[in-house]
C-alpha positions as CSV (number, residue, x, y, z in Angstrom):
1,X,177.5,171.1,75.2
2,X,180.2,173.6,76.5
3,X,182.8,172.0,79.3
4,X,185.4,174.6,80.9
5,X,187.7,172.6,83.0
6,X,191.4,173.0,84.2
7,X,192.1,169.4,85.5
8,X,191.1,165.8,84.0
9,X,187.7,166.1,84.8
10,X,187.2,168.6,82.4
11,X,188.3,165.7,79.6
12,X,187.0,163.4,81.2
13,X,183.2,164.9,81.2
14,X,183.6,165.3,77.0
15,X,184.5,162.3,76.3
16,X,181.4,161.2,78.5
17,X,179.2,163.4,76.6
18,X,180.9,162.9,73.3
19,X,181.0,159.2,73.9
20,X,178.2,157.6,75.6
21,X,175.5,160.7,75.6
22,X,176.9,161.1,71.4
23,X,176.5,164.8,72.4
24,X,178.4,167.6,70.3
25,X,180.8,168.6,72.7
26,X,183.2,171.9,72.8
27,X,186.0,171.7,75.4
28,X,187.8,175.2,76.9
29,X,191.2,174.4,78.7
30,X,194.4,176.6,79.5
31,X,196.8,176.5,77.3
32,X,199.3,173.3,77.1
33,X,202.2,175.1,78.3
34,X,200.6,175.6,81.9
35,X,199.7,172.3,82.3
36,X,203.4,171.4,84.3
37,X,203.5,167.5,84.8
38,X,204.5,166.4,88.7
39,X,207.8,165.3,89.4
40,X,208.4,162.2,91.0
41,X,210.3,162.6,94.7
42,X,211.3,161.3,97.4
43,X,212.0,157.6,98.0
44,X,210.9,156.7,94.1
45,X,213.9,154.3,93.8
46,X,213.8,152.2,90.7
47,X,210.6,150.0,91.3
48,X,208.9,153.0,91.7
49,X,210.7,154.3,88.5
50,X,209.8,151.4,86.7
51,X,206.2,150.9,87.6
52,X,205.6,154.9,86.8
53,X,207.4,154.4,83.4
54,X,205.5,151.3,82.5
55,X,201.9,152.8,83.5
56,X,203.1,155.9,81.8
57,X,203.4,153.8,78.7
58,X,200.3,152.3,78.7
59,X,198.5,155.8,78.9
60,X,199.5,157.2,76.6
61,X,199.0,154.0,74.1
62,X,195.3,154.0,75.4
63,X,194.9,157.9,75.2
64,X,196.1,157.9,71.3
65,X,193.5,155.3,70.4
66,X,190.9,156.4,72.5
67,X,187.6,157.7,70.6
68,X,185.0,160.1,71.4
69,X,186.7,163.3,72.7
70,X,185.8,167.1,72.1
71,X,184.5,168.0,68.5
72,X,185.9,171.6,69.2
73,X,189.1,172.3,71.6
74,X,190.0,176.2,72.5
75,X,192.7,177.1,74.3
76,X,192.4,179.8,77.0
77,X,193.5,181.1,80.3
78,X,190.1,182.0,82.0
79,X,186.4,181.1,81.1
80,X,186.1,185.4,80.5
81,X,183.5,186.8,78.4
82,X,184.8,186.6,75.0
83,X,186.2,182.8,75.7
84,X,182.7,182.1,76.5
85,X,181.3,183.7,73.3
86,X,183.6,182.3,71.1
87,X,183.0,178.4,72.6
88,X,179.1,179.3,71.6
89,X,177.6,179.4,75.5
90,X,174.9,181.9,74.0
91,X,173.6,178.4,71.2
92,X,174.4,175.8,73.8
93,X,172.1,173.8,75.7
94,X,174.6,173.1,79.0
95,X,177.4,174.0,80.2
96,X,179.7,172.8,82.8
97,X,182.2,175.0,84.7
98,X,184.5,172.3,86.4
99,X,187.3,174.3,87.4
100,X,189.5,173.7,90.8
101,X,188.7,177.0,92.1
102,X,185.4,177.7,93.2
103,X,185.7,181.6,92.4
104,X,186.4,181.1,88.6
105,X,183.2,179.1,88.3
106,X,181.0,181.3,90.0
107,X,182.4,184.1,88.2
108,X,181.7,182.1,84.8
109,X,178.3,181.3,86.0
110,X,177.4,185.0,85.9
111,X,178.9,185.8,83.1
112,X,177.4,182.9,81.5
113,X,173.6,183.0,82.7
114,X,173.9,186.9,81.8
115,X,175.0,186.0,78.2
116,X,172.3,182.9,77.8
117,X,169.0,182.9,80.5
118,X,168.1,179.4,79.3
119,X,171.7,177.7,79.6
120,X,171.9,174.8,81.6
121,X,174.7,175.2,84.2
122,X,176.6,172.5,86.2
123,X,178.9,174.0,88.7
124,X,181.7,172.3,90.4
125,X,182.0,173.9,94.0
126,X,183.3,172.5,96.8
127,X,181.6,174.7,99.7
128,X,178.1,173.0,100.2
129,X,176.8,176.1,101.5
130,X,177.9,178.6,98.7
131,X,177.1,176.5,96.6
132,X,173.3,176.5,97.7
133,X,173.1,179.9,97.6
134,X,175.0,180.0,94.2
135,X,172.0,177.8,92.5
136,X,169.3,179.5,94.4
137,X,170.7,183.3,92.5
138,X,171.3,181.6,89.0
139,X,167.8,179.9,89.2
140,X,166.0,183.6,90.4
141,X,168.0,185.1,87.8
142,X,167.5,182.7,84.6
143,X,163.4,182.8,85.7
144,X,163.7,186.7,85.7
145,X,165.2,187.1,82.2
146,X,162.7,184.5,80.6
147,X,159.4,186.1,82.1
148,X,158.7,183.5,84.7
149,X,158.3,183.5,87.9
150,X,160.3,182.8,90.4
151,X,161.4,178.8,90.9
152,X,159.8,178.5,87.3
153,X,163.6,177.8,86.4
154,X,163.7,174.8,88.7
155,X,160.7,173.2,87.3
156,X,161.8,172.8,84.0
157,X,165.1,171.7,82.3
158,X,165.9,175.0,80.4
159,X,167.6,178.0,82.7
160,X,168.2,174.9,85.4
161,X,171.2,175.0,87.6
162,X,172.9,172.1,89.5
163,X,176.0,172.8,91.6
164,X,178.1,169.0,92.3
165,X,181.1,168.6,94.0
166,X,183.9,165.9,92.7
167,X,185.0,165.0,96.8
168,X,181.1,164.8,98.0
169,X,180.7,162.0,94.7
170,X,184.1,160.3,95.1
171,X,184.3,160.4,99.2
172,X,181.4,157.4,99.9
173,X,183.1,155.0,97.4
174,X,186.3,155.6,98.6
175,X,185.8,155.4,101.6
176,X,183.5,152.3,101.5
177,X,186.3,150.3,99.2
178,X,189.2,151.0,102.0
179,X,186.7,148.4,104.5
180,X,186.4,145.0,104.1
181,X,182.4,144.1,104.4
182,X,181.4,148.0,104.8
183,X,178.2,149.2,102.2
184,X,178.5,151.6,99.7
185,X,176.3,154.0,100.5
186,X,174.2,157.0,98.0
187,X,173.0,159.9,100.2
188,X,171.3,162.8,99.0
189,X,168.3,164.8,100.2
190,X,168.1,162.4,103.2
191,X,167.7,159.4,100.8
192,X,169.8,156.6,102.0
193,X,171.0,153.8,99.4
194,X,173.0,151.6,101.3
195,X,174.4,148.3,98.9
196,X,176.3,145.5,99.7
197,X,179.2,143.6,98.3
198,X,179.1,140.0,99.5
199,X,180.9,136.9,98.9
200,X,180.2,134.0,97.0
201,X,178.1,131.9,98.7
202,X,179.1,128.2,99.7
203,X,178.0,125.3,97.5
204,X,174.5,124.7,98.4
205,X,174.0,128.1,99.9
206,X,172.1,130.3,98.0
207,X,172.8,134.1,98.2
208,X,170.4,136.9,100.0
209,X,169.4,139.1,97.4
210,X,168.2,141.6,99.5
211,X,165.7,144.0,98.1
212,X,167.4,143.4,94.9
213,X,170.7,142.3,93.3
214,X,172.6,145.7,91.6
215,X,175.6,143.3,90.3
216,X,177.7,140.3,89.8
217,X,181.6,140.6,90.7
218,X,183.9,139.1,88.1
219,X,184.3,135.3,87.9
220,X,188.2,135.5,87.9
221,X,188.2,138.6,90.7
222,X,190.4,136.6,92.4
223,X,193.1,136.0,89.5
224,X,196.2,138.2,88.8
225,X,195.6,137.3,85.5
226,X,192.0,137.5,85.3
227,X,189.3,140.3,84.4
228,X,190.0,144.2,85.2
229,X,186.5,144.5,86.1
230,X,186.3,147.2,83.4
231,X,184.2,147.8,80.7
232,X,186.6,145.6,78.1
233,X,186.8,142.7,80.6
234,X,184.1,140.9,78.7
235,X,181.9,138.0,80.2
236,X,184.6,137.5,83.0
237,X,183.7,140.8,83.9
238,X,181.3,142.8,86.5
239,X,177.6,142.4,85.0
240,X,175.2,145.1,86.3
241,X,171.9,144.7,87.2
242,X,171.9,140.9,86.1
243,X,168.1,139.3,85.8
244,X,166.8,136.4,87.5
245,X,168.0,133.8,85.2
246,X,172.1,135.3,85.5
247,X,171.8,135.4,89.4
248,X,170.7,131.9,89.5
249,X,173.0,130.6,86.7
250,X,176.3,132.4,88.4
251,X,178.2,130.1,90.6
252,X,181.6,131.5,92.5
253,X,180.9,135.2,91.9
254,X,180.3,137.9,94.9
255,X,177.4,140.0,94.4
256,X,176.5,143.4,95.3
257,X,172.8,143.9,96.4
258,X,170.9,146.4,97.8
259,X,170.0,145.6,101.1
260,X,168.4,148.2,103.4
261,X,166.7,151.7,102.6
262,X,166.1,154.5,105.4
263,X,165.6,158.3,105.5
264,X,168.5,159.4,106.8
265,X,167.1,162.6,108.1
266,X,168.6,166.4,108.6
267,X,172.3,165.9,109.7
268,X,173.4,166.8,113.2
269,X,174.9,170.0,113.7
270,X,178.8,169.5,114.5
271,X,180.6,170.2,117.8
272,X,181.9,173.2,119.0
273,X,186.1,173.1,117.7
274,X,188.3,173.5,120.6
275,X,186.1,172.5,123.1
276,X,186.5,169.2,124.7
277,X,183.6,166.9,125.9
278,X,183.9,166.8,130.1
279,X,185.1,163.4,130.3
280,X,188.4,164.3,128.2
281,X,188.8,166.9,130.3
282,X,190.1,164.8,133.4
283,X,192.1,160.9,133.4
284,X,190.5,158.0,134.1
285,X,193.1,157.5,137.0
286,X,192.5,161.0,138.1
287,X,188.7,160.8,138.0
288,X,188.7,157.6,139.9
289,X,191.2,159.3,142.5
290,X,188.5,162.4,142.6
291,X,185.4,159.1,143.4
292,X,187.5,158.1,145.9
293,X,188.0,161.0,148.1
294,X,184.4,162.0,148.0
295,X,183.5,158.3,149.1
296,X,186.1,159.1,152.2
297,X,184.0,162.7,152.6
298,X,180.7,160.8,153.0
299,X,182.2,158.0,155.0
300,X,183.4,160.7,157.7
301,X,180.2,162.7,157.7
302,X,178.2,159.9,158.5
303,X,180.5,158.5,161.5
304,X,180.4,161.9,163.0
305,X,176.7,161.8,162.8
306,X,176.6,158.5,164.4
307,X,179.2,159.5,167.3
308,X,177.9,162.7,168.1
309,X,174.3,162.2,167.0
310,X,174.0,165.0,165.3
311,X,172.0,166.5,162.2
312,X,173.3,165.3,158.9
313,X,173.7,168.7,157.1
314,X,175.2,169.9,160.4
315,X,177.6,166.8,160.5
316,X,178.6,167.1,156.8
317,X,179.3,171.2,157.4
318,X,182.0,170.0,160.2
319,X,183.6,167.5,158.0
320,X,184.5,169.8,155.6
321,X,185.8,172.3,158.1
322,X,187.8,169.8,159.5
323,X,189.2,168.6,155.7
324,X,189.8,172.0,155.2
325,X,191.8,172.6,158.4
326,X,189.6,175.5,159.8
327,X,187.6,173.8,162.4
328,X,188.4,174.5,166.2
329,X,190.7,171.6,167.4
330,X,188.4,169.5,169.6
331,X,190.2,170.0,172.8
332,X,187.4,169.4,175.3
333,X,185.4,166.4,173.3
334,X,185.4,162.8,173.4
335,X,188.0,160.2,171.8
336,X,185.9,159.5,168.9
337,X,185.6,162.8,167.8
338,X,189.1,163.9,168.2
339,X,189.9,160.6,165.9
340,X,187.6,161.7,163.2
341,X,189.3,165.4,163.2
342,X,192.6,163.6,162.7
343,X,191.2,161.7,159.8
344,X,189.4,164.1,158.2
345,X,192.8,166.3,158.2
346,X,194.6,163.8,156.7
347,X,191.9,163.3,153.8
348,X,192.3,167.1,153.0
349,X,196.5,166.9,152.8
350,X,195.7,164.1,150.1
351,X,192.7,166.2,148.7
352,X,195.5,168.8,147.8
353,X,197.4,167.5,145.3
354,X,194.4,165.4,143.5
355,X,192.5,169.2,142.8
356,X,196.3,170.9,141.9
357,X,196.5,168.0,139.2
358,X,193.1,168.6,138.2
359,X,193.4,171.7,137.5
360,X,196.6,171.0,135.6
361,X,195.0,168.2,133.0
362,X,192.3,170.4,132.2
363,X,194.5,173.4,131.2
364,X,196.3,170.7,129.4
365,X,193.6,169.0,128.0
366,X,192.0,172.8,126.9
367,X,195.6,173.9,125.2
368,X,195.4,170.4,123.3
369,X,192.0,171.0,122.2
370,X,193.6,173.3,119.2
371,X,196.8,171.0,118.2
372,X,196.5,167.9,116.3
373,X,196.6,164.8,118.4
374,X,199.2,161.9,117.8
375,X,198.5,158.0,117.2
376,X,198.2,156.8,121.0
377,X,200.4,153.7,122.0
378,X,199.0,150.2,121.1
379,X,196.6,151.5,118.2
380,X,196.1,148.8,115.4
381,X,192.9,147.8,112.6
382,X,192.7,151.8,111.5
383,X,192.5,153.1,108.3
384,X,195.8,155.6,107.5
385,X,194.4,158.4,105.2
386,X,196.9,160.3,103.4
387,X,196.2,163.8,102.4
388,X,193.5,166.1,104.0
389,X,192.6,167.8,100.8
390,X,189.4,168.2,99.2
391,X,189.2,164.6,98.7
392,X,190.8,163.2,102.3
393,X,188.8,165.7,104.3
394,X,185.5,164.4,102.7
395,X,186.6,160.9,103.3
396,X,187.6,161.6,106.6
397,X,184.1,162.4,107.4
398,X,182.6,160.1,106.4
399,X,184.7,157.1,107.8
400,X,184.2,159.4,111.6
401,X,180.5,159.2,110.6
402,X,181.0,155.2,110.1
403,X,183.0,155.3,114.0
404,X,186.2,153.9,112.1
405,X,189.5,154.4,113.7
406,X,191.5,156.9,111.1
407,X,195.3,158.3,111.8
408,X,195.6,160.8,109.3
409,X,199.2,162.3,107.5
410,X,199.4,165.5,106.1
411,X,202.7,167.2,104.9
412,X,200.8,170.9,105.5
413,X,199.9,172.4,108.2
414,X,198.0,174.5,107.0
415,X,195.6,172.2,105.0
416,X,192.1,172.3,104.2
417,X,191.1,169.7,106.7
418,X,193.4,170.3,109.7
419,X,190.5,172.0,111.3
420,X,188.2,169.2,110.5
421,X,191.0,166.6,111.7
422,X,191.5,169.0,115.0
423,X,187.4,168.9,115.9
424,X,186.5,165.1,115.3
425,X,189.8,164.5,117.0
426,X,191.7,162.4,114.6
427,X,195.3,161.8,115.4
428,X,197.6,163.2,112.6
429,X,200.9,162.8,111.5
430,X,202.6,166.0,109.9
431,X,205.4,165.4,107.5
432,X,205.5,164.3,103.6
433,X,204.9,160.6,103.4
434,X,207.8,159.9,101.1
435,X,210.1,160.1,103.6
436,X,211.4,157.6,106.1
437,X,209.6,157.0,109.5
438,X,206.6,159.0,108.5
439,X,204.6,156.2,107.6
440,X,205.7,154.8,110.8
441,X,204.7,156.7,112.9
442,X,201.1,156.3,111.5
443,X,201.5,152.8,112.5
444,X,201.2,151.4,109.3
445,X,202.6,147.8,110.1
446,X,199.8,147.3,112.2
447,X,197.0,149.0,110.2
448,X,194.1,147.5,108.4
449,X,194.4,149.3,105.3
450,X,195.7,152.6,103.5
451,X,194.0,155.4,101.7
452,X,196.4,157.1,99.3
453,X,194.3,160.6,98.7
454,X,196.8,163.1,97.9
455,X,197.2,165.3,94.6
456,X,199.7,163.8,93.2
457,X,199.7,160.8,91.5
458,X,203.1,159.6,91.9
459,X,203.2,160.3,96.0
460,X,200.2,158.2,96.3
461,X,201.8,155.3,94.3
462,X,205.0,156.0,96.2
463,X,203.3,155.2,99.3
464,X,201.4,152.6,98.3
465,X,204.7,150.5,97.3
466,X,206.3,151.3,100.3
467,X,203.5,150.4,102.7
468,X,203.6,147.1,100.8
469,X,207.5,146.5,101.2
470,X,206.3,147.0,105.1
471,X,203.4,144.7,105.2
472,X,202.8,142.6,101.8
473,X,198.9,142.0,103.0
474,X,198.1,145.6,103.6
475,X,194.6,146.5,101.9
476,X,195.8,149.7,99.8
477,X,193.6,152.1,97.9
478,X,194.9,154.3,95.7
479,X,193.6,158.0,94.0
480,X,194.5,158.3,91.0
481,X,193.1,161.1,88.7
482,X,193.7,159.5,85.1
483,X,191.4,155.7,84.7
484,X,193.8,154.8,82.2
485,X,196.8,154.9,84.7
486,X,194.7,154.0,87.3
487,X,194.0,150.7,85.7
488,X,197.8,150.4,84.7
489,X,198.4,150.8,88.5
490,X,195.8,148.4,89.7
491,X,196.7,145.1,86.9
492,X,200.6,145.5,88.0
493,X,199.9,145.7,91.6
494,X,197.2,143.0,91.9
495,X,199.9,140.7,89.8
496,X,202.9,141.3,92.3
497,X,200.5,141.3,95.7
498,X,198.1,138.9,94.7
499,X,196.7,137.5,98.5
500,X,196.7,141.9,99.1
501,X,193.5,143.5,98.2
502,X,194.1,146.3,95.8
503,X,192.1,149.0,94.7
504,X,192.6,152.1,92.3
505,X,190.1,154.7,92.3
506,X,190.2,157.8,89.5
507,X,187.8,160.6,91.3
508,X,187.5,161.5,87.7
509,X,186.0,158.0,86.5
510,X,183.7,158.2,89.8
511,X,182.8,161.9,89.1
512,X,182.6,162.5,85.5
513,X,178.6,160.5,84.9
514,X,177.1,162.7,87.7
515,X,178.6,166.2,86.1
516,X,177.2,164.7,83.1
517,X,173.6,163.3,83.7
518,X,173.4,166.7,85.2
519,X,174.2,167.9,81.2
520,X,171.4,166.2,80.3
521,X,169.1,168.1,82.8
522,X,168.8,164.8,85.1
523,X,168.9,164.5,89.0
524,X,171.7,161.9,89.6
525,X,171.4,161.1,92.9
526,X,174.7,159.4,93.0
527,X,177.3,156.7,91.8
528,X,178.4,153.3,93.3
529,X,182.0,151.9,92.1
530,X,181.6,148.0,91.1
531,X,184.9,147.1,90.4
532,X,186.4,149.4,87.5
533,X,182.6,150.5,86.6
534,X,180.0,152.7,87.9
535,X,176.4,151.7,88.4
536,X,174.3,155.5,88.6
537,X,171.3,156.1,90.2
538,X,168.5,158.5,88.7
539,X,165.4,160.3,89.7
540,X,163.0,159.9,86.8
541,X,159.9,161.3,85.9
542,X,157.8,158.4,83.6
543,X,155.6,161.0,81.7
544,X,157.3,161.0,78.3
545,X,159.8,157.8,78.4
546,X,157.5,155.4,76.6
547,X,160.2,152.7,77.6
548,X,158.5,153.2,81.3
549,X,155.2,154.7,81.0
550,X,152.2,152.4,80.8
551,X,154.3,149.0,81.8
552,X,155.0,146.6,84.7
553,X,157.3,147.6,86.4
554,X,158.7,144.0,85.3
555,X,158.2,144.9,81.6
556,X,160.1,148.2,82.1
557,X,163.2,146.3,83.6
558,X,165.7,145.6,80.7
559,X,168.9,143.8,82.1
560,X,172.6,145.4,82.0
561,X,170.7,148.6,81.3
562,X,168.4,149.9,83.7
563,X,166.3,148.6,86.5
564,X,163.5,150.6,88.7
565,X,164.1,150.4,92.4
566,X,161.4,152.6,94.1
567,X,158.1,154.9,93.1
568,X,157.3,158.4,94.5
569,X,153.1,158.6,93.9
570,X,152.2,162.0,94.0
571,X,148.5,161.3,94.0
572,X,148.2,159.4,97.1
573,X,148.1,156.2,95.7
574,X,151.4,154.8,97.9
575,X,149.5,152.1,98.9
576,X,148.3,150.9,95.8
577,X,151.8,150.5,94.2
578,X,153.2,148.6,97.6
579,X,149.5,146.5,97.7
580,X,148.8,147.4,100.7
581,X,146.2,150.7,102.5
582,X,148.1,154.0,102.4
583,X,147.2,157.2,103.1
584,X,147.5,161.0,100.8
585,X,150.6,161.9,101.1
586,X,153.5,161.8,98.9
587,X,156.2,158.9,100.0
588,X,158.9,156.3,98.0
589,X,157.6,153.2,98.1
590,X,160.3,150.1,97.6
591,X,159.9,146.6,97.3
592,X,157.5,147.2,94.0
593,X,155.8,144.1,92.8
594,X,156.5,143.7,89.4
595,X,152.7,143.9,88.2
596,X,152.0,147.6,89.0
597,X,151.6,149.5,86.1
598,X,154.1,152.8,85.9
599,X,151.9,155.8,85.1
600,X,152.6,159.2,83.8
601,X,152.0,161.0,87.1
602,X,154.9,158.8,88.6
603,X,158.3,159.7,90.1
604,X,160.8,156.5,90.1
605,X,164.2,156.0,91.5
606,X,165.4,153.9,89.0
607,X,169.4,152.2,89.1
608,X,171.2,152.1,86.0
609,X,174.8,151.8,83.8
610,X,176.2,154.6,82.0
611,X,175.0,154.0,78.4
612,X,171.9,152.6,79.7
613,X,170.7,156.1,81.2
614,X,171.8,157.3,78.0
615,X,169.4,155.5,75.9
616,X,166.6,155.7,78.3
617,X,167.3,160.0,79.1
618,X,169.8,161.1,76.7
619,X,168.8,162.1,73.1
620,X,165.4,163.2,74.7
621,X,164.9,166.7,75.1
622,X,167.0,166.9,71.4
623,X,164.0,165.4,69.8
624,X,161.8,167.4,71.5
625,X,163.6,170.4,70.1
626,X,164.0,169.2,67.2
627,X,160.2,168.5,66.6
């Protein structure tokens, strides 16, 4: 396995591969002297200082002892060519091209597929659409070079492509973790995973499962002191995808269970940028000013008719000279319609000013359209995203999709997702967050909780200890692109806020087992966050796994390793798995009764933990080589 990277992913993914898939593993980064650490600024007084130095500390003591890295480090500026050759792409199996810039990796990819056909690649791009087309030319070309035909690439593992993003895998979980009671969702190809994290049920209660129960929380999640919800937190800590017996037995702990399943379908095509919807384009008071005229039109038309008895249309036509002040003066007529000429006058001197301000809101309203809006008066319970980066402009999205109020700051104008901001008509807040007022003016004393998304690590945590100086309750969660200091940040702050719901995320720890089941030559559908672990879910074929083909679906469940949560027949035999008549075609059926025998023909959806999907997927395809 060959990983090019120039950010922590790029680590991250080896020691993945190195340490859980026990792959051989040869890492290309720039060399140490471009890698410039960030400076801490702004209003980093001395808790700040401290805190930094402290997780800092701890870092570092976790990154010396830390096993299962690169067998092979090279140091180079740019995946070219020769750095390709010499990090053996042309004997590999996979390799990834994680870079932050989309152009280096699809530069590499060409290089690379050119050098090896059969290579695996795993792009990192963060424009869906490119990246479509991207995967689409690698496969043509890789079935070219071999002989096959074309899609023959896709079909098999060898000559495969995959292009993942790090914001589309991060963006649901963080987003999801900044809401109290919200589901964390898996979407991909219109499948919808939605699962639930619920309390502990009251004594004598006993807790929905739903469809089925992914996880147990921690027993001490509500201790300072207690269990990380990591790995190393032991039998205090998060158990994934507990049996029967554990669900039953654990008393106190939250759950998180999968609770509904729909097809999500095509995603709606977004609005037009810059133009408004016609009900922004006018005020309400103005709009009920425009109703209220129109009602003294009508009223006037219809006494005309009645006084002078004559045709409606007619009537109305004379109203609206007379509004307009272009009627004959009615000289020679009787009292009642001399009155209603008066009136009618007097309705078009107010009808003058109502269509002058009119016109005014909409050419205001238009000329807003393209500026960013600011938090209107009185807002409270919204989310304050910082950052509309990669990251923050995926999350924003997906919070808009979930109709949750957002006020967004942003220190650049010029930012990746100022245009996104300016067409789902988020208010935003420019300046840097680490100075005074900024915050402020995002309403943060009066927000429901805080999404620290920037770059930089040490603005996020800057922030985050602020906003809590401001409101000691605020739910804060934090990205942070290092786990190890991530979990640093989250023990210290969950000890000093402990009635405040903390949460650190590293988009590395959430992206890294994707990138890396796509090594393997695996569809990873997605990743859900339970606590400080990951729970990943697969699309497996059951011809070849003799852990799944030819047993129960109950026999092939093994506890704290992997669990199957739907079936895709292929031979029209959906209603035979669910028990019930079904017809020919191909569909995922869920709710699997745990006597139906997996065959080899069988595509599953199956949910499972990191090392699990390692001993069910990973060492595979080497022992077929290797026979």
């Amino acid at each position: 396995m060959v990983v090019c990277g120039d950010d922590g992913l790029a680590h991250r993914l080896a020691a993945e591969l190195r340490g859980v898939y026990r792959e051989q593993v040869t890492l290309v980064v720039p060399p140490s002297g471009r890698r410039v650490p960030q400076p801490v600024v702004g209003r980093a007084r001395a808790a700040s200082a401290a805190l930094l130095d402290m997780v800092n500390a701890a870092v570092n003591r976790a990154g010396n002892g830390e096993p299962g890295g690169a067998d092979q480090e090279l140091e180079a500026t740019e995946p070219t060519e020769d750095v390709l050759a010499d990090a053996g792409v042309e004997r590999a199996t996979a390799l990834a091209l994680v870079y932050d810039d989309d152009e280096t990796n699809i530069r590499a990819a060409l290089t690379a597929r050119r050098i090896n056909p059969r290579l695996r690649l795993v792009l990192r791009l963060y424009n869906r659409r490119l990246g479509q087309h991207i995967e689409e030319l690698l496969d043509q070309s890789a079935a070219l070079a071999t002989g096959g035909g074309r899609g023959s690439a896709t079909g098999g593992v060898e000559g495969s492509t995959t292009v993942l993003s790090d914001a589309d895998t991060a963006a649901p979980a963080l987003a999801a973790t900044a809401l109290v009671g919200t589901s964390k969702i898996v979407e991909t190809d219109g499948l919808l995973l939605r699962a639930v994290e619920r309390n502990p049920p009251r004594p004598g209660e006993v807790a929905d499962p739903g469809l089925c129960t992914l996880a147990l929380l921690s027993a001490t999640s509500n201790d300072p002191a207690g269990a990380d919800g990591s790995e190393d937190s032991g039998e205090h800590g998060p158990q994934l995808l507990p049996d029967a017996a554990a669900v039953e037995a654990a008393t106190g702990r939250g759950t998180v269970a999968l609770e509904h399943v729909s097809y999500s379908g095509p995603s709606l095509p977004a609005g037009r940028a810059g133009v408004p919807a016609f009900g922004e384009l006018f005020s309400r008071r103005l709009r009920w000013s425009l109703a209220g005229l129109t009602a003294c039109v009508v009223a006037l038309a219809v006494a005309l008719m009645v006084v002078t008895r004559d045709h409606p249309l007619h009537a109305t036509y004379v109203t609206l000279l007379d509004l307009f002040s272009i009627n004959e003066p009615a000289h020679n007529t009787d009292v009642g319609r001399q009155i209603l000429q008066l009136l009618s006058g007097f309705v078009g001197l107010l009808l003058l000013p109502v269509l002058l301000a009119a016109v005014l809101e909409a050419l205001g309203t238009f000329r807003t359209a393209s500026t960013v809006r600011k938090p209107p008066r009185g807002l409270g319970g919204h989310v304050v995203l910082l950052g509309l980066g990669k990251i923050g402009t995926r999350v924003l999205t997906r919070l808009r999709e979930m109709d949750i109020p957002v006020v967004c700051v942003e220190a650049d104008p010029e930012a990746r997702g100022m245009a996104t901001a300016r067409r789902l008509r988020v208010p935003v807040v420019l300046g840097d967050v680490t100075q005074e007022g900024v915050l402020e003016a995002a309403k943060i004393h009066r927000a429901h909780s805080l999404l620290a998304l920037t770059s930089v690590d040490t603005t996020n945590l800057e922030a985050v200890l602020y906003a809590r100086s401001v409101r000691s309750r605020l739910r804060v969660v934090l990205r942070l692109y290092d786990d190890d200091f991530a979990t640093a940040v989250y023990r210290t702050l969950r000890a000093a806020h402990p009635r405040a719901l903390t949460r650190s995320r590293s988009v590395t720890h959430l992206a890294a087992p994707s990138f890396a089941g796509a090594m393997m030559g695996r569809q990873i559908l997605g990743a859900i966050p339970v606590e400080r672990r990951v729970l990943l879910f697969a699309a497996v074929e059951v011809a070849g796994h003799p852990q799944l083909e030819g047993k129960t679906v109950g026999e092939a469940f093994r506890a704290g390793a992997w669990r199957v949560l739907a079936l895709e027949v292929s031979d029209g035999r959906a209603g035979e798995a669910s028990g019930a008549e079904g017809g020919r075609e191909s569909r995922l059926v869920w709710e699997l009764p745990d006597t139906y025998v997996l065959r080899g023909s069988d595509r599953v959806v199956l949910a499972a933990t990191r090392r699990g999907l390692a001993e069910l997927l990973g060492r595979r395809a080497r022992q077929r080589s290797d026979v």
